[in-house]
C-alpha positions as CSV (number, residue, x, y, z in Angstrom):
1,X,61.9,-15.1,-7.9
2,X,62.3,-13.3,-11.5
3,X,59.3,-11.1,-12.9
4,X,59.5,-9.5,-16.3
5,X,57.0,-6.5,-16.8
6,X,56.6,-4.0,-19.9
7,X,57.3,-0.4,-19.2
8,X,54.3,2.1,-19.6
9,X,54.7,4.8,-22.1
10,X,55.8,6.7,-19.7
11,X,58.8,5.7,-18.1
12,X,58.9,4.3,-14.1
13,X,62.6,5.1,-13.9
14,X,64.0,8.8,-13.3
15,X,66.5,10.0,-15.3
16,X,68.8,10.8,-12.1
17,X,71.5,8.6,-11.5
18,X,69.1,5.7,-12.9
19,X,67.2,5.6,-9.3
20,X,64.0,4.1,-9.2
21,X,60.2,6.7,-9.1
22,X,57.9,6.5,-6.5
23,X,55.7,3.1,-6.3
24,X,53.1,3.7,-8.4
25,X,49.8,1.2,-9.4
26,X,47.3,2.3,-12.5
27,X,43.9,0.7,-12.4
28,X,44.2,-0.4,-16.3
29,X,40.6,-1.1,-17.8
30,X,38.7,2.0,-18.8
31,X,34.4,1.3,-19.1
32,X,34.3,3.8,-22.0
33,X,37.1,2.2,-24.1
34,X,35.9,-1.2,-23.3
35,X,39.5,-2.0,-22.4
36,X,42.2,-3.4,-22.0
37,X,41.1,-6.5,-22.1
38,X,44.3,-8.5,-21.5
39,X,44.9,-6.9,-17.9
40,X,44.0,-5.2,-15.0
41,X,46.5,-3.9,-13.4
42,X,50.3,-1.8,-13.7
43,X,52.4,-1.9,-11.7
44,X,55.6,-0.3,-10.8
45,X,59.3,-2.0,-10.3
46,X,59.0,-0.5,-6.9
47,X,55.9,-1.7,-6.0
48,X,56.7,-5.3,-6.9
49,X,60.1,-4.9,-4.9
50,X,57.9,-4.0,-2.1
51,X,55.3,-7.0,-2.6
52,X,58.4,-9.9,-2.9
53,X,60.5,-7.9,0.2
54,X,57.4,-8.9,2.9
55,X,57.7,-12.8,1.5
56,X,61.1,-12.4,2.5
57,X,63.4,-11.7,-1.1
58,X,65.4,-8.7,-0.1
59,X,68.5,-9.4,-2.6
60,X,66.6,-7.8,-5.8
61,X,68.2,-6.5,-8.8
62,X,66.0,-5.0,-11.8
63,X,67.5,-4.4,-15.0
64,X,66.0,-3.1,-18.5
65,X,65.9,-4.3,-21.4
66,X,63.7,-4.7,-25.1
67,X,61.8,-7.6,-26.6
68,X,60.1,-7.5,-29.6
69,X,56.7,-7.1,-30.1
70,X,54.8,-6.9,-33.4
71,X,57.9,-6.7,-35.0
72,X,58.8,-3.5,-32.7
73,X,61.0,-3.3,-29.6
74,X,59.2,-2.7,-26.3
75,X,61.0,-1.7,-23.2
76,X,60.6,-4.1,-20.6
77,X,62.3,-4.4,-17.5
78,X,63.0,-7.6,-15.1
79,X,63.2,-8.1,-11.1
80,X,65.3,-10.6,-9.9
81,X,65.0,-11.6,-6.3
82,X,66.7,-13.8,-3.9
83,X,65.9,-15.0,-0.5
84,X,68.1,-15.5,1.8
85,X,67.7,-19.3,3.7
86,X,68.0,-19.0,7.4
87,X,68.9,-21.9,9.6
88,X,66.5,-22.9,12.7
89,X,68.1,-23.4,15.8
């Protein structure tokens, strides 16, 4: 399974040895500022790790990178996870 995300402003990863923050999910559209319109929810790497490790894809790696975006780069960050096949006996 591969997932590519933006990064919020603010970033999901702690400075410390690179390790991953706490799971986190933000509720996205605001009433008063009529938006966003283009999604409704944020969530963290670790939160999607947790989501595709109950269907069973515990190999994950996530790595960050930048894609442009209105001409401007935009931290993004991918999860790439793997399931492992078990035989039935």
């Amino acid at each position: 399974m591969i997932i590519t995300e933006g990064f919020p402003r603010k970033p999901l990863l702690s400075r410390a040895v690179g390790r991953l923050a706490r799971p986190s999910v933000q509720f996205r559209p605001n009433h008063r500022k009529q938006g966003p319109t283009d999604t409704w929810w944020r969530f963290s790497p670790e939160v999607l790790i947790a989501f595709i490790g109950v269907l069973g894809f515990t190999d994950v790696r996530v790595t960050r990178h930048s894609q442009k975006h209105n001409g401007k780069p935009r931290p993004c960050y991918t999860i790439v996870g793997r399931r492992e096949h078990r035989q039935r006996v």
